[in-house]
C-alpha positions as CSV (number, residue, x, y, z in Angstrom):
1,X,-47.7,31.3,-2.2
2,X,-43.9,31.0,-1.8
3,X,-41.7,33.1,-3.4
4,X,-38.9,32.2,-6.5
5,X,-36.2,32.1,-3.8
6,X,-37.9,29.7,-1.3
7,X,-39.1,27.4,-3.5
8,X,-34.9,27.3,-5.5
9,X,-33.5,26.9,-1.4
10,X,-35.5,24.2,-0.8
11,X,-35.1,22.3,-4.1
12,X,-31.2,22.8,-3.4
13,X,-32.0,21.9,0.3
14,X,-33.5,18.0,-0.7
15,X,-30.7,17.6,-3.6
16,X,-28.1,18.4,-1.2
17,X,-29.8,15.8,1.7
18,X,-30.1,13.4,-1.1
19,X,-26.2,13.7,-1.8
20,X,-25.5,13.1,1.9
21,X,-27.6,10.4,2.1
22,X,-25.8,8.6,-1.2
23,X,-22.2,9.4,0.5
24,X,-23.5,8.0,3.4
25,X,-24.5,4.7,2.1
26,X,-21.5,4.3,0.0
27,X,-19.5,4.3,2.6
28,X,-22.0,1.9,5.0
29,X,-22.0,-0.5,1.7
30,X,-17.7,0.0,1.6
31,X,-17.4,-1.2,5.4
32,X,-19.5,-4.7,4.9
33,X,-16.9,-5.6,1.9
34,X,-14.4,-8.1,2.8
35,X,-11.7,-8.5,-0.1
36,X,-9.9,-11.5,-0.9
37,X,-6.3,-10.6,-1.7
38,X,-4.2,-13.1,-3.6
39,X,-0.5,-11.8,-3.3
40,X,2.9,-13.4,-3.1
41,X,6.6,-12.4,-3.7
42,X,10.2,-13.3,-3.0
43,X,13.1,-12.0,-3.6
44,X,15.3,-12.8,-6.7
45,X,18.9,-11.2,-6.2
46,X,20.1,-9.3,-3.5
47,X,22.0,-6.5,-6.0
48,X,24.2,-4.8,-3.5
49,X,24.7,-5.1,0.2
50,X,27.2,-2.5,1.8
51,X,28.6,-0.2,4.6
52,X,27.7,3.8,3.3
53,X,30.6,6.4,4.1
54,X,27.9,7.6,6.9
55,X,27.8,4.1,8.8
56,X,24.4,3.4,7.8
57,X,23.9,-0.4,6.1
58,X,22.3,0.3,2.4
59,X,20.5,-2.7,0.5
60,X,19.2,-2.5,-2.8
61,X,17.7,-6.1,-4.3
62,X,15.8,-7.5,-6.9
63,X,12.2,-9.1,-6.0
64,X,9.5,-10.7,-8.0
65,X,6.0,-9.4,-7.0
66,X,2.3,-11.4,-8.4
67,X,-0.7,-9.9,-7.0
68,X,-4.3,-10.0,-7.6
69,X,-5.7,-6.9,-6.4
70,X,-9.1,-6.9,-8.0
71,X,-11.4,-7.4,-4.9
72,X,-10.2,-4.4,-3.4
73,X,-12.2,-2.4,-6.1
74,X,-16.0,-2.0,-5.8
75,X,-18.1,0.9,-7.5
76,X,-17.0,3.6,-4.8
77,X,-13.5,2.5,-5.2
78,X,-11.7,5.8,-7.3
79,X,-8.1,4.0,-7.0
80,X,-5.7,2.0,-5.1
81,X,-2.3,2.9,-3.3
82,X,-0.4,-0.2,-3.3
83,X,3.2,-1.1,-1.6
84,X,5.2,-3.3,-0.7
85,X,7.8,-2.7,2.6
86,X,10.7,-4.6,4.4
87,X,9.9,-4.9,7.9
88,X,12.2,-6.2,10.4
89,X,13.6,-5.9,14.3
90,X,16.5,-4.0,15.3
91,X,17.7,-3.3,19.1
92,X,16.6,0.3,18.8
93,X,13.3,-0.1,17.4
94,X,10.6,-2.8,17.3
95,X,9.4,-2.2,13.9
96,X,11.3,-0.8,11.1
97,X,9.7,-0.7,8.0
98,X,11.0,0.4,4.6
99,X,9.1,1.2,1.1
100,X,10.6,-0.9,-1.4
101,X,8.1,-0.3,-4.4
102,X,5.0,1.9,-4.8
103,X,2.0,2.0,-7.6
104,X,-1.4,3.4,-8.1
105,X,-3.5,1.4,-9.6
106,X,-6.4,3.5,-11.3
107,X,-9.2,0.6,-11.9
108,X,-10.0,-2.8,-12.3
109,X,-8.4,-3.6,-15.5
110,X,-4.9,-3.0,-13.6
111,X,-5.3,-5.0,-10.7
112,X,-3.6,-7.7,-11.7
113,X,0.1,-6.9,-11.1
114,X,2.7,-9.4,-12.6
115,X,6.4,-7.7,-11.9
116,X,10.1,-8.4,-11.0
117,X,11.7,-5.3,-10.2
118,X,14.6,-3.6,-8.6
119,X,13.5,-2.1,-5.1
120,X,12.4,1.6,-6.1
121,X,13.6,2.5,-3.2
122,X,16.9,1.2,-1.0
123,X,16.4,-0.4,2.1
124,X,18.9,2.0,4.3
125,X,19.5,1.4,8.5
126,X,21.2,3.5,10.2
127,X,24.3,1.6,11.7
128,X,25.5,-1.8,10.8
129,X,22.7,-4.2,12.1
130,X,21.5,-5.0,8.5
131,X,24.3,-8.8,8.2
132,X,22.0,-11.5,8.9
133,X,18.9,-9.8,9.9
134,X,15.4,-11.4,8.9
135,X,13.5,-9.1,6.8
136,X,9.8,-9.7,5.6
137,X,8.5,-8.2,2.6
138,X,4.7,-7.0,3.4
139,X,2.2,-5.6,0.7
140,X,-0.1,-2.8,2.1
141,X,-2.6,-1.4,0.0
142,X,-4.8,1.9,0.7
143,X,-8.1,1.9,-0.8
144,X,-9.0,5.7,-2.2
145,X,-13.0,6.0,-2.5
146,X,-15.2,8.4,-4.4
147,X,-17.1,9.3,-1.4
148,X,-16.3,8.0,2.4
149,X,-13.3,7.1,4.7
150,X,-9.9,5.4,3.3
151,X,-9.5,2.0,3.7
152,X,-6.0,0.1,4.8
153,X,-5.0,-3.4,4.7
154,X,-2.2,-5.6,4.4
155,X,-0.8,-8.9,4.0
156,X,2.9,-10.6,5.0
157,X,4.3,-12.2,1.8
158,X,7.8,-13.7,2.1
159,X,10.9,-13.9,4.4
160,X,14.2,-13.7,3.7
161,X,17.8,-13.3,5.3
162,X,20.0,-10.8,4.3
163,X,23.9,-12.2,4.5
164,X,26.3,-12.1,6.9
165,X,28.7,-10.2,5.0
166,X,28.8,-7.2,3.1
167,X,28.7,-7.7,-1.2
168,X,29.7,-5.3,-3.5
């Protein structure tokens, strides 16, 4: 006959195999789901576009953002990072990419984002090769699960041309 002990250490043994095995295929299930992200934004009003006492070029702007994030979320999904970034080429770097505007969104029932809103954050370069550079606003979204690996995506939205000269 097996002792007290034996018999708790392996009922805690099989629970805990039974919880690897349900982390497991949550995150199996998660890498066979293909979401279909319906996103698109442009940009309203460039606010200000200047030289800083530093040198560096600083652009803050206005941008109108609809996204329908809702097939990102399945039932291991606990929340989504979502962002959207100006990305363009300078002669120093290849890829420069800046965070414009940031949420989490916490379930399903807020996936559907509907906003026009000042960059949270100002697009800053260091030097003066911001005047007439293309610039493409890109969403990215980071998909936080209860159990498993993260999952990243994103999708180009718009283009636009910053001017030529400085605004104030």
């Amino acid at each position: 006959m097996h002792s007290w002990g034996t018999r708790l250490l392996a009922a805690a043994t099989t629970a805990a195999l039974l919880l690897i095995a349900t982390c497991a295929a949550a995150s199996a299930l998660d890498a066979f789901h293909v979401p279909s992200v319906e996103a698109q934004a442009h940009v309203t009003k460039i606010n200000r576009f200047h030289k800083q006492i530093n040198g560096n070029d600083k652009v803050t702007l206005t941008f109108s953002l609809s996204a329908n994030l809702e097939s990102l979320f399945t039932w291991n999904t606990k929340q989504v990072f979502a962002f959207v970034t100006a990305e363009y080429e300078t002669a120093k770097n290849s890829l420069n990419q800046v965070s414009l505007w940031d949420k989490i969104i916490p379930d399903k029932d807020e996936a559907n984002v509907q906003v026009e809103v000042k960059s949270k954050y100002p697009l800053i370069d260091q030097g003066t090769s911001l005047r007439g550079k293309k610039v493409q606003l890109v969403l990215h979204w980071h998909i936080m699960p209860n159990a498993g690996a993260m999952i990243r995506g994103k999708m180009p939205l718009s283009e636009f041309t910053l001017p030529d000269t400085y605004t104030s």
